[in-house]
VMD Tcl script that draws the C-alpha trace (Angstrom):
set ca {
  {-82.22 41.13 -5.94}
  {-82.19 44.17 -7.73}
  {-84.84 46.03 -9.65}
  {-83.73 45.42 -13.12}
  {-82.41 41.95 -13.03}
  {-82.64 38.88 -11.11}
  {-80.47 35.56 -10.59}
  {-81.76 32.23 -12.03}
  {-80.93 28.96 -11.15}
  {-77.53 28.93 -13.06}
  {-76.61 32.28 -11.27}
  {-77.05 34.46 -14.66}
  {-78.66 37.27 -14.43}
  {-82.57 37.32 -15.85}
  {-83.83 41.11 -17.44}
  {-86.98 41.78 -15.93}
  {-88.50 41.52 -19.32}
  {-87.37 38.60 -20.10}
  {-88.36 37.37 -16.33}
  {-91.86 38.35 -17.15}
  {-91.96 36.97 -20.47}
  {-90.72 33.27 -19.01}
  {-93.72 33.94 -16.68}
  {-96.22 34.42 -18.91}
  {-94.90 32.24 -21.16}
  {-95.53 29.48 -18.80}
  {-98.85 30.76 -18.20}
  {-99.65 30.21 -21.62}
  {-97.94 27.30 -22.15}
  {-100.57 25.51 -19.43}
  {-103.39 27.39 -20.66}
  {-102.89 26.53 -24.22}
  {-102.42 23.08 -23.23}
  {-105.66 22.44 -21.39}
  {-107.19 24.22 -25.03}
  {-107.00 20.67 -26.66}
  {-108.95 19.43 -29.28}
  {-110.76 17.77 -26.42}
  {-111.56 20.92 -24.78}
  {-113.44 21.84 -27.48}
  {-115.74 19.06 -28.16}
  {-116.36 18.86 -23.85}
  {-117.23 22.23 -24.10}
  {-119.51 21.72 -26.77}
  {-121.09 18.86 -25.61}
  {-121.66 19.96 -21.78}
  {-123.33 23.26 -23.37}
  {-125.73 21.31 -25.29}
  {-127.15 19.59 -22.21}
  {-126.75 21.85 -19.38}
  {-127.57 25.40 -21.47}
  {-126.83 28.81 -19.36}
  {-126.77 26.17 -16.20}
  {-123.27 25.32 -17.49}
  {-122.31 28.59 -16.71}
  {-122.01 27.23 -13.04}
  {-120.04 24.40 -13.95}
  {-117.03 26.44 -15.56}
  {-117.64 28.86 -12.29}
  {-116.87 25.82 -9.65}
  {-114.40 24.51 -11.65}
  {-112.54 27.47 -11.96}
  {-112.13 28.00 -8.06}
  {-110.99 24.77 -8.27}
  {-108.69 24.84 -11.13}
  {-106.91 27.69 -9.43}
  {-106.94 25.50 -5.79}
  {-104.91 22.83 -7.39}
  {-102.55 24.81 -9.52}
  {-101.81 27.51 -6.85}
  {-100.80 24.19 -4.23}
  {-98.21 22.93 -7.71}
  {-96.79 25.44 -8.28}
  {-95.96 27.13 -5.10}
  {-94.74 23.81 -3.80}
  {-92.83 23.34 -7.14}
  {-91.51 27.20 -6.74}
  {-90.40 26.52 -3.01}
  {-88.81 23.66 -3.52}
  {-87.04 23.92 -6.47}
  {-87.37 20.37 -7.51}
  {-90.00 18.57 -10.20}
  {-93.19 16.91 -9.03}
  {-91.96 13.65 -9.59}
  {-89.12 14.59 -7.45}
  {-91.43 15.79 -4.72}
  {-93.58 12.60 -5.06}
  {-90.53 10.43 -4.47}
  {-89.49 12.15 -1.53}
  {-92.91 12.06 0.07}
  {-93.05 8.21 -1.07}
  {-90.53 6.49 -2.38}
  {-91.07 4.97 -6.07}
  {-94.25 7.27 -6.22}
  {-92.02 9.76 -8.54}
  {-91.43 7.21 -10.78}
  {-95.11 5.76 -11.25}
  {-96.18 9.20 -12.02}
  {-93.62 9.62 -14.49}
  {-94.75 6.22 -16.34}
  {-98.37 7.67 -15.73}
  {-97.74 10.95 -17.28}
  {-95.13 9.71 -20.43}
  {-97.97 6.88 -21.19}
  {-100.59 9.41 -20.91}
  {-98.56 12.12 -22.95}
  {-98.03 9.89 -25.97}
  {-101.59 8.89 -26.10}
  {-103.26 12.03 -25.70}
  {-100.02 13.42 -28.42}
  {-101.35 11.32 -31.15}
  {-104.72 12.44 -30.77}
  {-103.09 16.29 -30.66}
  {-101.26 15.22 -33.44}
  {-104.37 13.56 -35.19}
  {-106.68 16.54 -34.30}
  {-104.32 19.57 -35.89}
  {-104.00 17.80 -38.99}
  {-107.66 17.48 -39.57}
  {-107.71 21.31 -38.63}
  {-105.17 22.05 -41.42}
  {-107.40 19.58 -43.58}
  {-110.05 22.43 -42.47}
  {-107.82 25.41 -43.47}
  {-106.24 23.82 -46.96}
  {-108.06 20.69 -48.02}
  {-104.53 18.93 -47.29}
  {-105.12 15.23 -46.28}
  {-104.97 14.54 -42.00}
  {-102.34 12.83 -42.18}
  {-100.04 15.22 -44.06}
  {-101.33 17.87 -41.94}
  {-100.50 15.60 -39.15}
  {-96.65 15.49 -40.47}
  {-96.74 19.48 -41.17}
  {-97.53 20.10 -37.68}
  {-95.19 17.31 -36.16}
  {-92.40 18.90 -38.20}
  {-93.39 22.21 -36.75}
  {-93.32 21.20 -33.46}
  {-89.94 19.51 -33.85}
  {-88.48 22.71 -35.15}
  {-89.48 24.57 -31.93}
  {-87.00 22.64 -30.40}
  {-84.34 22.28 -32.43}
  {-84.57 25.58 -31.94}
  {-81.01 27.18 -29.98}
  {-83.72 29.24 -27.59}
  {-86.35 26.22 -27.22}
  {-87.86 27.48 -24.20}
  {-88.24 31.23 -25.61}
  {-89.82 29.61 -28.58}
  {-92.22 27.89 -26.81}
  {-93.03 30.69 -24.85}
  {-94.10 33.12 -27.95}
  {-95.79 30.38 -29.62}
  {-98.35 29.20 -27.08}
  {-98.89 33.21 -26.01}
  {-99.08 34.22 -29.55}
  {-101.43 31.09 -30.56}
  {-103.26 31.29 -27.41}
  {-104.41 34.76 -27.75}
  {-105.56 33.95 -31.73}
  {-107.71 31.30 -30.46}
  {-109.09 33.51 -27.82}
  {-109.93 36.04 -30.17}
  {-111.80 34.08 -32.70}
  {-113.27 32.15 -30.19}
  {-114.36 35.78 -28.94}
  {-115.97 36.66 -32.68}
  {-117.86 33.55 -33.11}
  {-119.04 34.09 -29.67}
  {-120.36 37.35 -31.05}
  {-121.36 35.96 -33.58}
  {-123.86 33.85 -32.35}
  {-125.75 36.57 -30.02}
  {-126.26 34.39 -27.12}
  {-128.68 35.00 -24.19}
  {-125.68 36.70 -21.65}
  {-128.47 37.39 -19.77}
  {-129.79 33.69 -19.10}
  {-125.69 32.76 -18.87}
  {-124.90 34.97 -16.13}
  {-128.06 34.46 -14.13}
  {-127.56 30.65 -13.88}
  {-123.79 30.86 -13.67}
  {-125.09 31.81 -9.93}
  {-128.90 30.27 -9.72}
  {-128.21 26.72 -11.64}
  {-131.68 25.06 -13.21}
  {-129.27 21.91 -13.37}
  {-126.69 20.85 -11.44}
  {-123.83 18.03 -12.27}
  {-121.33 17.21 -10.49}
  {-119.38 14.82 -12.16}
  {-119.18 18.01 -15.24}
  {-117.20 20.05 -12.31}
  {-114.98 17.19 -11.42}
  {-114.27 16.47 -15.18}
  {-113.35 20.24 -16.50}
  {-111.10 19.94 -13.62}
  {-109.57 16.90 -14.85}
  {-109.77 18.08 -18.15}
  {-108.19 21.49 -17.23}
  {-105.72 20.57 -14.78}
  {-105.58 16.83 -15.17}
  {-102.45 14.76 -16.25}
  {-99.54 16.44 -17.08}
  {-100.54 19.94 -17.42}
  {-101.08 21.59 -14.34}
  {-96.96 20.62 -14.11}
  {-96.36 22.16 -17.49}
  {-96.16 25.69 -16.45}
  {-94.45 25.39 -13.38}
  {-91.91 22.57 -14.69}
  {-91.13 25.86 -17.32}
  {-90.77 27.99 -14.47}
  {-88.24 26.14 -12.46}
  {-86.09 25.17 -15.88}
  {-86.17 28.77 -16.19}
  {-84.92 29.63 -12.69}
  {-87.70 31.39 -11.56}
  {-88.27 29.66 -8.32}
  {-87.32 30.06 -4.55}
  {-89.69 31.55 -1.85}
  {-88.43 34.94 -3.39}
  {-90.77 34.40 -6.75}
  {-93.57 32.48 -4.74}
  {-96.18 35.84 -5.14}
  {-94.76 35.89 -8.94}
  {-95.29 31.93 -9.41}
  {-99.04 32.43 -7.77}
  {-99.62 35.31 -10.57}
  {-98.08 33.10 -13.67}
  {-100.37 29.94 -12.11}
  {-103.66 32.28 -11.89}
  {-103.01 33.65 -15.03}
  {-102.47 30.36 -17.06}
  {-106.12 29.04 -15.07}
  {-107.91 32.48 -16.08}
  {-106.33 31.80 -19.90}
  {-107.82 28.95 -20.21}
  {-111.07 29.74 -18.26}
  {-111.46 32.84 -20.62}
  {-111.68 30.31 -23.95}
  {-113.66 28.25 -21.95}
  {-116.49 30.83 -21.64}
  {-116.11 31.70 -24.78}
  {-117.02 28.63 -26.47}
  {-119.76 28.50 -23.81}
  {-121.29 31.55 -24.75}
  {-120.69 30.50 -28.82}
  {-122.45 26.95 -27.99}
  {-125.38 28.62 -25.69}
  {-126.01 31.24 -28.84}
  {-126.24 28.04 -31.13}
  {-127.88 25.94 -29.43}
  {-130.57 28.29 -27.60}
  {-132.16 28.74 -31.22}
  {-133.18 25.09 -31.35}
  {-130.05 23.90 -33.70}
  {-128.49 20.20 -32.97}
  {-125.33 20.39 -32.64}
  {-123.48 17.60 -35.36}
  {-122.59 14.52 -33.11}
  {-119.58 13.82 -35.67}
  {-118.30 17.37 -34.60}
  {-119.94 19.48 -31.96}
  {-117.75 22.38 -32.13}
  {-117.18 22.29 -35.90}
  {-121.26 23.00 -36.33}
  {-120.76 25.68 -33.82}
  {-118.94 27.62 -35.71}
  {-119.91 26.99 -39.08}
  {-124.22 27.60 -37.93}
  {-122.74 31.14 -36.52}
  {-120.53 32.34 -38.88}
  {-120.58 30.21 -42.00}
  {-118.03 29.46 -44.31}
  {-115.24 31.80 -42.61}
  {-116.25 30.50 -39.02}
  {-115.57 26.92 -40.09}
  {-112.15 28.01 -41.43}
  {-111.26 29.90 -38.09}
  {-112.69 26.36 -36.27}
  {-109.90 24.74 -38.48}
  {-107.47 27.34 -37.02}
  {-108.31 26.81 -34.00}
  {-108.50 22.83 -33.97}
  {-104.79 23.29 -35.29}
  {-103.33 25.43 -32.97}
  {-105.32 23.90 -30.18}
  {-103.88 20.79 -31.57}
  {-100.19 22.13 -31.94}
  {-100.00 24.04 -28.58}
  {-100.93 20.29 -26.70}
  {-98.50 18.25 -28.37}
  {-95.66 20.94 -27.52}
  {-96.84 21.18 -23.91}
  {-97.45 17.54 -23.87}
  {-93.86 16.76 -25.34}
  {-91.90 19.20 -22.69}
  {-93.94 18.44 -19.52}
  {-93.82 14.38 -20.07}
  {-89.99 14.62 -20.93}
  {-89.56 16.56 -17.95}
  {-90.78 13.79 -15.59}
  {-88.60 11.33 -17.52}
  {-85.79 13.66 -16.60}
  {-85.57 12.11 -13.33}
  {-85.62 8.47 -14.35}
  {-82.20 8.70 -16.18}
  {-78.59 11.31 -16.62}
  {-78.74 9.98 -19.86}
  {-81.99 11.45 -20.62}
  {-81.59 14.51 -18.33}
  {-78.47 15.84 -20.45}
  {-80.55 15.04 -23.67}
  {-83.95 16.14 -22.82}
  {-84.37 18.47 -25.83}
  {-83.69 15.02 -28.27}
  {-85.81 12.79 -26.35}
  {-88.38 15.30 -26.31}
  {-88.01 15.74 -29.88}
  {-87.71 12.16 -30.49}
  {-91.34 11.82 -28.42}
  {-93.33 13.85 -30.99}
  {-92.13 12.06 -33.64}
  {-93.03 8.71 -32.18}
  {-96.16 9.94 -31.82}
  {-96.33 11.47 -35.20}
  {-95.43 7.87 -36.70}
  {-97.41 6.19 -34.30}
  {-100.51 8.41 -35.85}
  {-99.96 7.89 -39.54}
  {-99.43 4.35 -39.25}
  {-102.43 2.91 -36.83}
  {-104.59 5.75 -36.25}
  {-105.26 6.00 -32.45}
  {-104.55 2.82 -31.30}
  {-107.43 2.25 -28.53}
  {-105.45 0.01 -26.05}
  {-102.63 2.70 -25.60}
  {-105.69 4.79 -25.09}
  {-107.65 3.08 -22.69}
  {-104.87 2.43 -20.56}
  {-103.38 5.63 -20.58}
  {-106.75 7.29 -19.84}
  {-106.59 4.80 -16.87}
  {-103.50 6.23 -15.41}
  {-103.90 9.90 -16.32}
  {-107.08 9.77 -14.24}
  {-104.62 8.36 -11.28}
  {-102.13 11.31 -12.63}
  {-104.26 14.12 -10.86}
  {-105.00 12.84 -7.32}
  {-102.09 10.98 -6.53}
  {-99.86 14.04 -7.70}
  {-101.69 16.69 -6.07}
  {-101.86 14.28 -2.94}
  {-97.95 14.36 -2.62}
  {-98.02 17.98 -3.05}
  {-100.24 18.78 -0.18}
  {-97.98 16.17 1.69}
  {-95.02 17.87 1.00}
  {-95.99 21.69 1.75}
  {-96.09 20.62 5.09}
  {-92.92 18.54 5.37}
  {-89.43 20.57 6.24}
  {-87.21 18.15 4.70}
  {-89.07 19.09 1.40}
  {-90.01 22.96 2.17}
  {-87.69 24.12 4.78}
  {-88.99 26.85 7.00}
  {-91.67 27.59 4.34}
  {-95.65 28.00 6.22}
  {-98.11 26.73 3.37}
  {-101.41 28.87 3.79}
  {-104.02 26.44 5.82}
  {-106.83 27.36 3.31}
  {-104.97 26.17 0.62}
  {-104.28 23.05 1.78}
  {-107.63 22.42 2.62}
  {-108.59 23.88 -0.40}
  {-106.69 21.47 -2.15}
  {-107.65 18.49 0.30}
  {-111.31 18.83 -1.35}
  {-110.09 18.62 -4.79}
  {-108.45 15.65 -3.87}
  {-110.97 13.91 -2.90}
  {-113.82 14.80 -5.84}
  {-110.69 14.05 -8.39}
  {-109.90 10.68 -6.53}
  {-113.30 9.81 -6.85}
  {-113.43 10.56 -10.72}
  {-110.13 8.36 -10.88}
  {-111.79 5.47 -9.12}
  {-114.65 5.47 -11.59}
  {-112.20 6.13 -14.75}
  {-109.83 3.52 -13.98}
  {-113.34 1.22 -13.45}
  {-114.51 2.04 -16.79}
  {-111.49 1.98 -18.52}
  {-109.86 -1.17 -17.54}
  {-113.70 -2.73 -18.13}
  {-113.10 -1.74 -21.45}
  {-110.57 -3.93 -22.05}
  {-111.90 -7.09 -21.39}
  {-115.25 -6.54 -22.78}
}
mol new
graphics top color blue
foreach p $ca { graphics top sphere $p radius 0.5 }
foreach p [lrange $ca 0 end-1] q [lrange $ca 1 end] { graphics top cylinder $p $q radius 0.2 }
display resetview
C-alpha cells in the first residue's frame, strides 16, 4: 500500500483524503442515524426521571455501544462481506430473516423520520407536516440521484451532524446545568436502571444502524485486515458522535429540569429548548428535529437496501433505485395514513430481534475460518460482546412480549 493512495475493492486507487473522508463519513452516517427524532424525546424523558443519575446510564451504555460496534465492524472489515451475508453463512436462512427484520423495521421507523422532519420544518417555516414531510423526502431522493451518492451522503450527515451538535452544545449552555451534580453521579449513581442501559443501547446501536457505517465502509472498499485499526477508529468515532449529542441533551434536560420545570409530555425536548433559550431555541429544536429526521431516513434507506442486496441480482445492480424507491414509499405511506400502528408494532417486534440475533452471528463468525480466515478476534471482545448479547436478548424477549400483546388487545 503506499502512503498516498490505497486500493479499494474495485482495484482503483483511493487518495488518502478521500480514504479518510469515506471513513468519517461513515462515522457520521451511524452517528447521525442513532440522532433520530426518537433519540431526542428518550433522552428527554430518561433525564426527567433519573436527573444527574442518568449520567451513568449514557456512561454504561457507551462502553457498550462501542463493544457491539467494534465486534460489526471488524468482522464486517475482515470479511469483506454484509452482515446478512455473515448471518447466512453462520446459519443458513438467518441472512435472510434479518434482512426482512431490518427492511420492515427501516420503513417503519422511515415514516416516523419522515413524519418527524416535517414537523421540524413546520417548526422552522410554519409549512404544514406533511409538505415538510414531501420537502425532505424529495431531498433525500436527490442525494441519491446524485452521480457521487455515497460522497453525498457522506458530507451531509458530517455536515448536519456537527450543526446539531453545536446547537445542542448552546442550548446546553444555555440552560446552566449543575455539571457538578452530572459528573459526580455519572460515577456514584443515586438511581440505577437497568433496562435505561439496555435501551440506549438498542436505541443507539439497535436495528439497522450499527451496520450502516460499516455496510458504507465495505461499498467503499475500505475493508480487509489491512484497514481493521482504521475500521476500529471510524466505528469509535461514529459511537463517540453520537454519545457527544447524547450528553448534550443530557446536560440541556438536567439544566431544565433541575429548576423544578415539567417538561411538556406532548414534546419533551421541544420544552427543553424553548424554557432555555426561548423563541430562537425552539427554532434551532426545529432544526434539529429536521436534520435529525433527514439524516435517519437517509441512513435508514441505504443500510435496509443494503441487506436487500443479497436477496436478489436484480436489486443488487439497482440498489440506488430501490433505495430511492424506499423513501418514497415511505414518504407516501406517511401522507396518506399517518403512522400506521400495525406496521409499527410489528416492526418494533423484529427490530428488537434485529440486535441480538445479528450481533450473535457476528461473534459466531469471528471465530470461524471459513468466514475469517487466519484472522485471531481479540478474546475480550468477544466476551465483551457475549454480555451485550445477552442484556439485548433479554430486552428483545420482553419487546417482542409487549409488542405482539399489543396486537391482540
Amino acid at each position: 500500500m503506499g502512503r498516498q493512495q490505497q486500493e479499494g475493492r474495485t482495484g482503483v486507487k483511493r487518495p488518502i483524503k478521500s480514504k479518510w473522508g469515506v471513513l468519517l463519513g461513515a462515522a457520521f452516517l451511524m452517528g447521525s442515524s442513532a440522532i433520530g427524532p426518537g433519540f431526542l424525546t428518550q433522552t428527554a424523558v430518561f433525564t426527567e426521571q433519573l436527573l444527574a443519575s442518568f449520567g451513568f446510564v449514557i456512561l454504561m451504555s457507551i462502553i457498550f455501544d462501542i463493544g457491539v460496534q467494534v465486534n460489526v465492524w471488524r468482522i464486517i472489515a475482515v470479511s469483506r462481506k454484509r452482515g446478512q451475508d455473515i448471518a447466512n453463512m453462520v446459519l443458513p436462512g438467518l441472512g435472510y430473516f434479518l434482512a426482512f427484520a431490518v427492511a420492515l423495521g427501516g420503513l417503519a421507523f422511515n415514516i416516523g423520520n419522515v413524519g418527524g422532519a416535517g414537523l421540524g420544518l413546520n417548526v422552522l417555516f410554519g409549512v404544514d407536516p406533511a409538505m415538510g414531510a414531501i420537502i425532505t423526502g424529495v431531498i433525500a431522493v436527490g442525494i441519491f440521484l446524485s452521480r457521487e451518492a455515497g460522497a453525498a451522503m457522506d458530507q451531509i450527515a458530517r455536515a448536519l451532524g456537527l450543526i446539531m451538535v453545536l446547537l445542542t452544545l448552546y442550548v446546553a449552555f444555555r440552560s446552566n446545568p449543575p455539571v457538578g451534580d452530572a459528573i459526580i453521579h455519572t460515577f456514584a449513581p443515586e438511581k440505577l436502571d437497568l433496562f435505561a442501559i439496555i435501551t440506549l443501547v438498542g436505541g443507539t446501536v439497535g436495528g439497522y444502524i450499527t451496520f450502516a457505517g460499516g455496510h458504507r465502509l465495505l461499498d467503499a472498499g475500505i475493508a480487509g485486515r489491512e484497514n481493521l485499526q482504521n475500521v476500529t477508529k471510524s466505528a469509535v468515532s461514529g459511537i463517540i458522535i453520537a454519545s457527544v449529542m447524547r450528553i448534550f441533551m443530557f446536560l440541556a434536560v438536567l439544566g431544565v429540569v433541575s429548576t423544578g420545570f415539567a417538561l411538556d409530555p406532548g414534546n419533551p425536548p421541544a420544552s427543553v429548548f424553548e424554557h432555555a433559550a426561548g423563541a430562537a431555541g425552539y427554532k434551532m429544536f426545529g432544526f434539529i428535529l429536521w436534520a435529525a429526521g433527514i439524516t435517519s431516513v437517509v441512513g435508514a434507506a441505504y443500510t435496509s437496501v443494503s441487506f436487500l442486496r443479497t436477496l436478489s441480482g436484480k436489486i443488487d445492480r439497482n440498489h440506488q433505485k430501490v433505495t430511492i424507491g424506499f423513501i418514497i414509499v415511505s414518504t407516501i405511506i406517511y401522507i396518506i395514513i399517518g403512522k400506521p400502528i400495525v406496521l409499527l408494532i410489528l416492526a418494533g417486534a423484529f427490530n428488537g430481534l434485529v440486535l441480538p440475533l445479528a450481533l450473535g452471528a457476528i461473534l459466531v463468525a469471528a471465530h470461524n475460518t471459513s468466514i475469517v480466515g487466519d484472522y485471531k478476534h481479540p478474546i475480550w471482545l468477544t466476551i465483551f460482546g457475549w454480555i451485550v448479547f445477552l442484556g439485548t436478548a433479554y430486552l428483545a424477549a420482553v419487546t417482542l412480549k409487549d409488542q405482539i400483546s399489543q396486537l391482540f388487545s
